[in-house]
C-alpha positions as CSV (number, residue, x, y, z in Angstrom):
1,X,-46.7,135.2,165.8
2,X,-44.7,132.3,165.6
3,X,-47.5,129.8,165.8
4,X,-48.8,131.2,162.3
5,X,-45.7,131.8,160.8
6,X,-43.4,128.3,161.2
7,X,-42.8,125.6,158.6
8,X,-45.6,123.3,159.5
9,X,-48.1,126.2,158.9
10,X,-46.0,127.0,155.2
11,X,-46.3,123.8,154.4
12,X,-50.3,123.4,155.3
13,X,-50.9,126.8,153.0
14,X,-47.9,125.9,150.4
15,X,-46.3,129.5,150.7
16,X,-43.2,130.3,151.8
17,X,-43.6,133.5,154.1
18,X,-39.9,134.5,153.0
19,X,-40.4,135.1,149.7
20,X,-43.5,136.8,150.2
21,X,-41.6,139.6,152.1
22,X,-38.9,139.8,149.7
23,X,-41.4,140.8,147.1
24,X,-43.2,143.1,149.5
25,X,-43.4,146.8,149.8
26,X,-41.8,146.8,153.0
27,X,-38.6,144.9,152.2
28,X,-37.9,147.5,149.5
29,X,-38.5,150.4,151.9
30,X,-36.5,149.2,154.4
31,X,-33.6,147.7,151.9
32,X,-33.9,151.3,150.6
33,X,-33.3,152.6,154.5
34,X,-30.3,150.5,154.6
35,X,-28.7,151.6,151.1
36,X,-29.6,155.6,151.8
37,X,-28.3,155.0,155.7
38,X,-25.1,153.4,154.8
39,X,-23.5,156.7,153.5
40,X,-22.9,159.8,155.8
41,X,-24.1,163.0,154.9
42,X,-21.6,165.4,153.9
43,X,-18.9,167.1,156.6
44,X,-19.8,164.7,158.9
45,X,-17.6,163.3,161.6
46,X,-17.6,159.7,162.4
47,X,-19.2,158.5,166.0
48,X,-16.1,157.7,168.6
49,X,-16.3,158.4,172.6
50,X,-13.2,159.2,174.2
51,X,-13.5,155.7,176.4
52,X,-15.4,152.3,176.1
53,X,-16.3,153.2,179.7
54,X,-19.5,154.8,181.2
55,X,-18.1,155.9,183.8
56,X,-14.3,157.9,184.4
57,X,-11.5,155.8,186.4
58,X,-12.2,157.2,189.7
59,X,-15.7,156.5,189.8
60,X,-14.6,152.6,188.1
61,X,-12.5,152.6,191.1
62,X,-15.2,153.8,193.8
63,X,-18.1,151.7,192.4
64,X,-15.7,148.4,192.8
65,X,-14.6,149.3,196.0
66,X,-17.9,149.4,197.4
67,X,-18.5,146.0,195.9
68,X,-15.7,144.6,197.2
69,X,-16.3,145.8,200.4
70,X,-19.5,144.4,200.9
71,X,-18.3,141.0,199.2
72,X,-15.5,140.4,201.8
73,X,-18.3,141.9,205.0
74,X,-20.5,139.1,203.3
75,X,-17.6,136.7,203.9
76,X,-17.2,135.5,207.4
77,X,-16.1,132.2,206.5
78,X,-12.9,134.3,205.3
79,X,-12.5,137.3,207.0
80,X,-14.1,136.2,210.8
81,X,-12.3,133.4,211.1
82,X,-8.9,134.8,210.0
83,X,-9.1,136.7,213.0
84,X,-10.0,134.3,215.1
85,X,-7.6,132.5,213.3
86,X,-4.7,135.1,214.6
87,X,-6.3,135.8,217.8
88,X,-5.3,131.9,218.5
89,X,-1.7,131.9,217.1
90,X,-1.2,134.9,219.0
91,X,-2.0,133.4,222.3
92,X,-0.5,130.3,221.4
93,X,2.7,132.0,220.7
94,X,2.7,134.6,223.5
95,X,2.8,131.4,226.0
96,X,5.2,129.4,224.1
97,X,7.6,133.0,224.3
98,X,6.2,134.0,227.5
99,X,8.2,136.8,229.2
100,X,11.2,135.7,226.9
101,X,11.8,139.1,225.5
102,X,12.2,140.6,229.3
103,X,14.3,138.6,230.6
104,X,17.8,140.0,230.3
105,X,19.6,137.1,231.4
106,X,18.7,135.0,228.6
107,X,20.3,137.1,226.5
108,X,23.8,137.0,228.0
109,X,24.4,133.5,226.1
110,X,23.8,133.4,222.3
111,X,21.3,130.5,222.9
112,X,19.4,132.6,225.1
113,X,19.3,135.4,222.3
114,X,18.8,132.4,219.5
115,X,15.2,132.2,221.6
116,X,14.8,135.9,221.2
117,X,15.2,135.8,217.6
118,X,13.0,133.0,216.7
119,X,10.5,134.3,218.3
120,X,10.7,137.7,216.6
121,X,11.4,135.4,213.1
122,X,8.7,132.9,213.7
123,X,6.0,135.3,214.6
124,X,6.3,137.7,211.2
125,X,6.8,134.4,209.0
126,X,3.4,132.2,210.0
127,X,1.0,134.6,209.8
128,X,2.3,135.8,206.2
129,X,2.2,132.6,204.9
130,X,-1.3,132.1,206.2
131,X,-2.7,135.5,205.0
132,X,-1.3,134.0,201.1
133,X,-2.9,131.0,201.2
134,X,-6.1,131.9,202.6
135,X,-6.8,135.0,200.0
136,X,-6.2,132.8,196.9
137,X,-9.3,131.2,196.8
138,X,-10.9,134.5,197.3
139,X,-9.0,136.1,194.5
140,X,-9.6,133.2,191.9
141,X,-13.3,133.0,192.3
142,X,-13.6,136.7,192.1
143,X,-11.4,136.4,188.8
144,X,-14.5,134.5,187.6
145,X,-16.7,136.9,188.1
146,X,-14.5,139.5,186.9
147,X,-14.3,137.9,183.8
148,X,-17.6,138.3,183.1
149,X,-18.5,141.8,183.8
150,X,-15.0,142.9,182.0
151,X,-16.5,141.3,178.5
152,X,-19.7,143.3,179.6
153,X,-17.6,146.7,179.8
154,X,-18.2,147.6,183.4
155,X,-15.3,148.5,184.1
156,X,-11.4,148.7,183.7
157,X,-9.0,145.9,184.9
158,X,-6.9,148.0,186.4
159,X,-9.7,149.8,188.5
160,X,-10.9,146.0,189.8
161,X,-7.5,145.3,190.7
162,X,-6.7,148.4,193.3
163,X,-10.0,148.2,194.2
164,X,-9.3,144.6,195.8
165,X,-6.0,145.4,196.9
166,X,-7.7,148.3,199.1
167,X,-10.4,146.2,200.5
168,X,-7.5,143.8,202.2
169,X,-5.9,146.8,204.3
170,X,-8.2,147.5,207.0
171,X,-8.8,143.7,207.5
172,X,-4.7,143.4,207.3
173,X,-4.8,146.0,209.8
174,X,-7.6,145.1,212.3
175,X,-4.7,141.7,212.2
176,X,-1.6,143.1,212.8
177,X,-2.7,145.0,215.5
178,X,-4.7,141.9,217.3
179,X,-1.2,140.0,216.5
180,X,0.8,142.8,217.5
181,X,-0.6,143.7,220.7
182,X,-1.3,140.4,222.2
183,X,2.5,139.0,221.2
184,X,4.2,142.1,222.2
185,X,3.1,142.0,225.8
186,X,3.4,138.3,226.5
187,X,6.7,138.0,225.2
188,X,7.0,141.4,227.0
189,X,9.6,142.5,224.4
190,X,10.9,146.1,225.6
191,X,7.9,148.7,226.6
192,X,8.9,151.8,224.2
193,X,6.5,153.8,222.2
194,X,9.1,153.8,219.4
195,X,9.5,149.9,219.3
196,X,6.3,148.7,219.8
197,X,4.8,151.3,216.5
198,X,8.2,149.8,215.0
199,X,7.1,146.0,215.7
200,X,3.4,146.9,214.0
201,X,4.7,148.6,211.8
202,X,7.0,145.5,210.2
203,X,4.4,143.2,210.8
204,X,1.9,145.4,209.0
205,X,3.9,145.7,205.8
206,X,5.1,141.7,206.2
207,X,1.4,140.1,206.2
208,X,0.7,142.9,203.1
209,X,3.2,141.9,201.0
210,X,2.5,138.5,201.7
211,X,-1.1,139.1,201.1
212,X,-0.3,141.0,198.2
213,X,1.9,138.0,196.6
214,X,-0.9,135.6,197.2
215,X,-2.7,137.9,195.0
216,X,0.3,137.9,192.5
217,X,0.3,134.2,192.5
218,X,-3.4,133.1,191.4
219,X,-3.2,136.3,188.7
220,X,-0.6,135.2,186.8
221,X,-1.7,131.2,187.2
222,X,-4.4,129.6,185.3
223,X,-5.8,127.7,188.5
224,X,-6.2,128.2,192.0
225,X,-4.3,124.7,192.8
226,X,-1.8,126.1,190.3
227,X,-1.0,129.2,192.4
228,X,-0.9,127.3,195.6
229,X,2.1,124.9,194.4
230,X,4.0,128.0,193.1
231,X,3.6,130.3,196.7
232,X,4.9,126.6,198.2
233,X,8.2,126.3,195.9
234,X,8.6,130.3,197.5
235,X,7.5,129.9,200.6
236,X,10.4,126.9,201.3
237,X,13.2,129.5,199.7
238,X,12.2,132.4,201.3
239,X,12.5,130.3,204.5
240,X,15.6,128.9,203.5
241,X,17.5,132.3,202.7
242,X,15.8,134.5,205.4
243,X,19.1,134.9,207.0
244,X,18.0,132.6,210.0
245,X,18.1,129.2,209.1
246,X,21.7,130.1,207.3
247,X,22.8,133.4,208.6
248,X,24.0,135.9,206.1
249,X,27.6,135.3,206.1
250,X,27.4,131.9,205.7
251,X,25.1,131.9,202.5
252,X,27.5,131.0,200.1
253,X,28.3,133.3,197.4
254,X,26.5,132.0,194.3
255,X,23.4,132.6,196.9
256,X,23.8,135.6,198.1
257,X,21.5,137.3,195.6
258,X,18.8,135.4,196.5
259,X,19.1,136.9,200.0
260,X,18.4,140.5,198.7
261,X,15.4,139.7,196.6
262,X,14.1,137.8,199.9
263,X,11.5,139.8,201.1
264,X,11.1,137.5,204.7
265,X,14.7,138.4,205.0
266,X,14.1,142.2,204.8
267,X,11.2,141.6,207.4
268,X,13.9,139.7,209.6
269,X,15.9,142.5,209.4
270,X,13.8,145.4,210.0
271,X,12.0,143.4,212.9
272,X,15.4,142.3,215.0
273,X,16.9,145.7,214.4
274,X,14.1,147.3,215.6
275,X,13.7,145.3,218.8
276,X,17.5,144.2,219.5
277,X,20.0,147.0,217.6
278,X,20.1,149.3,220.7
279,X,20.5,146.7,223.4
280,X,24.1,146.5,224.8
281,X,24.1,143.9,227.4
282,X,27.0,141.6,227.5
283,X,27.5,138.0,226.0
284,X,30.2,136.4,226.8
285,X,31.4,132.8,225.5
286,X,34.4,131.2,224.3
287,X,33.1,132.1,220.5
288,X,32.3,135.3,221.1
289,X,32.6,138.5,223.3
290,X,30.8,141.2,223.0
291,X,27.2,143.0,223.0
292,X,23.8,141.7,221.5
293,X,23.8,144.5,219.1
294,X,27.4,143.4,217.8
295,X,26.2,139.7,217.6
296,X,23.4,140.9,215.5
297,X,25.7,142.3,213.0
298,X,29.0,140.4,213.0
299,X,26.7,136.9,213.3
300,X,23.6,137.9,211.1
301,X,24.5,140.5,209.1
302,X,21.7,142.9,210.3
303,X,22.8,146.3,210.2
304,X,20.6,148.1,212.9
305,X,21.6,151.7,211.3
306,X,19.6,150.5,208.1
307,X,15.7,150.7,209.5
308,X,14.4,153.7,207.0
309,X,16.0,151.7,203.6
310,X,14.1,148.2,205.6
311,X,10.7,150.0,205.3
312,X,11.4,151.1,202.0
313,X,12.3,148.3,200.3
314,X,9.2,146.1,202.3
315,X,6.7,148.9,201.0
316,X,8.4,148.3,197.6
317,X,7.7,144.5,197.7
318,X,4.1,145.2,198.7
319,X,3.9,147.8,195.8
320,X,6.0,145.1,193.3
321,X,3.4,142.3,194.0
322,X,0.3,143.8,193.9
323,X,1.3,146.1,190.2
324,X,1.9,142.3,189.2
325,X,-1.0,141.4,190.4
326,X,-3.2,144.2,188.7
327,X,-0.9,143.9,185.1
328,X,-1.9,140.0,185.1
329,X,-5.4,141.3,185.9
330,X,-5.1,143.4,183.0
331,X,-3.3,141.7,179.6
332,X,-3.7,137.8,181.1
333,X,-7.0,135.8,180.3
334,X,-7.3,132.0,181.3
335,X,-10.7,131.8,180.8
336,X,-11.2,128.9,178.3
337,X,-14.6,130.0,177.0
């Protein structure tokens, strides 16, 4: 069709093919079409569909799911060796605390208990920071992708976005629990149902909410390298006012604030209580008298009565970054093309 009907061939047979349509039958029948088309018969209703969607918000939500799921099982590189990743810290750490946590007389001297602590702190703060970094390139090349099909209309923003929050729990879980188990029983911390579930249960919600913010950070960022030096410049403050570098009471005043937005120090909090609020063995030293679960709260501020508000306010983080996350997802575009 083509061949016959270019410029070379108009040209070679001195007619122009355009005007020989315009004054053809057919262009008036189908102008005619148009004209007769273009008005809508009487008591008619004009063409709308109650979404731009195919498909409802559940089924959005199932169908990316799936996706994601088989993305991230299709992702070793990621997901295998972030296991392997915290199978290793965890052994590394469970020799460097070996047997700390059962030994009763360390705790009868402040540095003893200092020991205790930083292994509890250390522990819930690597890992988090790890799980952050490690999901951002994830989550910005996905974005990519995401980009696209959202201009196609497959599906909503905000179904994408719970859709790849979900996929991160049972891989956050399968971790907490290899980190859990293998650091609880080398640092032989206390053997009680009740404080071990606790112990999983803060370091669960810690690497979320730290998972979730490394989320939060390449969503409202134009650029992967972006995000990272943002999580940095909180990664440094949350350290900083965790309430174990600079215990509670001495953060000065015009500080203070920042130590209840911190959500490291909630996890401090929640995890020290959990393992060290009941235990009433003796320290005593010329600056202080008294038992481990007194030094905890006059020293650190940790008040062990307070573990039901801890878990709420972690679950809130984890809630707080990720409906960041999935609003950034839904009204910001970076996409320069």
């Amino acid at each position: 069709m083509l061949e016959v009907t270019n410029p070379a061939v108009e040209q070679r047979t001195d007619r122009d093919f355009a005007d020989i349509y315009q004054n053809s039958e057919q262009y008036r029948e189908v102008e005619g079409s148009i004209t007769r088309l273009s008005v809508p018969p009487p008591d008619s209703q004009p063409l709308k569909f109650s979404s731009i969607y195919s498909q409802d918000q559940l089924s959005q939500f199932l169908i990316c799911l799936k996706k994601q799921t088989l993305v991230y099982w299709r992702s070793p590189r990621y997901n295998l060796v972030r296991l392997v990743f915290t199978m290793v810290c965890a052994l590394i750490y469970g020799s460097v605390f070996w047997d700390v946590g059962n030994q009763r007389q360390v705790m009868h001297t402040t540095k003893g208990l200092f020991m205790v602590m930083g292994a509890l702190y250390s522990s819930c703060i690597f890992l988090g920071v790890n799980n952050a970094s490690s999901v951002q390139p994830i989550v910005s090349i996905e974005r990519t992708v995401f980009y696209r099909e959202r201009a196609a209309g497959f599906y909503a923003p905000i179904s994408y976005a719970a859709a790849q929050g979900l996929v991160e729990l049972p891989y956050i879980l399968v971790q907490t629990i290899l980190f859990g188990v293998i650091t609880y029983f080398m640092i032989n911390f206390e053997r009680t149902a009740r404080k071990f579930f606790l112990y999983l249960l803060f370091m669960f919600l810690t690497f979320t909410y730290f998972t979730f913010y490394g989320l939060m950070a390449v969503g409202i960022t134009p650029s992967q390298h972006t995000a990272s030096v943002l999580s940095s410049a909180f990664y440094s403050l949350w350290n900083l006012h965790s309430g174990f570098l600079v215990p509670k009471p001495r953060i000065p005043g015009w500080w203070i604030w920042f130590y209840y937005i911190c959500p490291v120090a909630w996890s401090l909090k929640g995890i020290i209580s959990s393992q060290l609020g009941d235990v009433e063995t003796m320290i005593v030293e010329p600056t202080f008298k008294g038992t481990v679960k007194e030094y905890v709260s006059t020293s650190f501020g940790i008040d062990v009565g307070m573990m039901g508000p801890t878990v709420a306010v972690l679950l809130g983080f984890c809630i707080l970054f990720f409906s960041v996350f999935a609003l950034s997802i839904k009204f910001l575009n970076f996409q320069k093309r």
